[in-house]
C-alpha positions in Angstrom: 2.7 -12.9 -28.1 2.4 -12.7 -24.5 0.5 -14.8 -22.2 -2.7 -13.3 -20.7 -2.9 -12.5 -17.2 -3.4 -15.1 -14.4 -6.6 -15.5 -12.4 -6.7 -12.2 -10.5 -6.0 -12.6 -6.7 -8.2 -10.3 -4.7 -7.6 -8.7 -1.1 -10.4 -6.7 0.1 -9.1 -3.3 1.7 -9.1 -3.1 5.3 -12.6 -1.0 6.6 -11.4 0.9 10.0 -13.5 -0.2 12.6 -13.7 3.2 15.1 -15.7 2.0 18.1 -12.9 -1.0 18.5 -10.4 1.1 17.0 -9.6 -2.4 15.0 -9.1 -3.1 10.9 -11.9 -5.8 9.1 -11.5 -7.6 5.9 -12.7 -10.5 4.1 -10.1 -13.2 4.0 -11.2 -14.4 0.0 -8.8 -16.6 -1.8 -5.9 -15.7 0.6 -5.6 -16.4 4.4 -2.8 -15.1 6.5 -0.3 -14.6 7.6 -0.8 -11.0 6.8 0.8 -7.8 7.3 -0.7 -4.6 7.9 0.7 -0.9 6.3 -0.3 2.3 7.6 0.7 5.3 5.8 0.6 9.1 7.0 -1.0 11.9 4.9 2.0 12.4 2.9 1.8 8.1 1.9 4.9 7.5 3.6 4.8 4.1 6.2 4.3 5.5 9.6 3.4 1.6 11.1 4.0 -2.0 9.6 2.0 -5.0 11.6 3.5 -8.6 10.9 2.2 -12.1 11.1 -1.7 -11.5 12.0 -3.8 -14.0 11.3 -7.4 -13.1 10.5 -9.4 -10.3 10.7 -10.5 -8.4 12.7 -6.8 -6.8 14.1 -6.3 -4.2 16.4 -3.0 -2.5 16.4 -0.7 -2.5 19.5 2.7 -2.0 20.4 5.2 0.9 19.3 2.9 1.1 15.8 -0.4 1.9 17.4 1.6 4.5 19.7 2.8 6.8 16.2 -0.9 7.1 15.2 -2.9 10.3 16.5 -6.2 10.7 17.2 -8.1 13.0 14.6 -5.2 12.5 11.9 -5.9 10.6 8.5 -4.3 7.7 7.3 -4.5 5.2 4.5 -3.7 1.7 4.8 -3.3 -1.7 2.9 -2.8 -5.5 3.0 -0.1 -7.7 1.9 -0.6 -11.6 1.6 1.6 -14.3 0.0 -0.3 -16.4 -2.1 1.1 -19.4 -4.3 4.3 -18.0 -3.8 3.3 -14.7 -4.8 3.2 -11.2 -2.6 -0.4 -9.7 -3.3 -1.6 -6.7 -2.3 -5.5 -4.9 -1.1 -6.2 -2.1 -2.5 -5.8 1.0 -0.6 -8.4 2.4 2.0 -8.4 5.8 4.1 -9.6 6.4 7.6 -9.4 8.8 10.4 -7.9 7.5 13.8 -10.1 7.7 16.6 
């Protein structure tokens, strides 16, 4: 018989903060390092963020510059913990 699932690790989903133009989360079980995915409409990466260390984050660099105003995106977290990659769930948003 297999064994049951471990204790779930949970990741809350980045909210999109538009006035800072900045991501929030709650940091739970897991702290960072962690790394930031933005997908287009289509759910393909368009902008990958490495090594931030807490919320909140604001995007810069060549990866802020592919995202347009007034398009929607989805994005998630990824985290390592115990070894282990872990993931948020995904969360939409408009950039503004």
């Amino acid at each position: 018989m297999p064994e049951p699932p471990g204790r779930s690790i949970a990741i809350s989903s980045p909210h999109y903060v538009e006035m800072a133009a900045a991501f929030r989360w709650q940091d739970g079980d897991v702290t960072g390092p962690f790394q930031l995915v933005i997908l287009g409409e289509d759910y393909r990466p368009v902008a990958h963020f490495d090594g931030i260390e807490q919320s909140p984050y604001r995007p810069d660099g060549a990866g802020a510059e592919a995202l347009v105003a007034g398009r929607g995106y989805a994005a998630y977290l990824l985290a390592t913990h115990n070894g282990r990659l872990v993931k948020s769930p995904l969360r939409t948003f408009v950039w503004r």
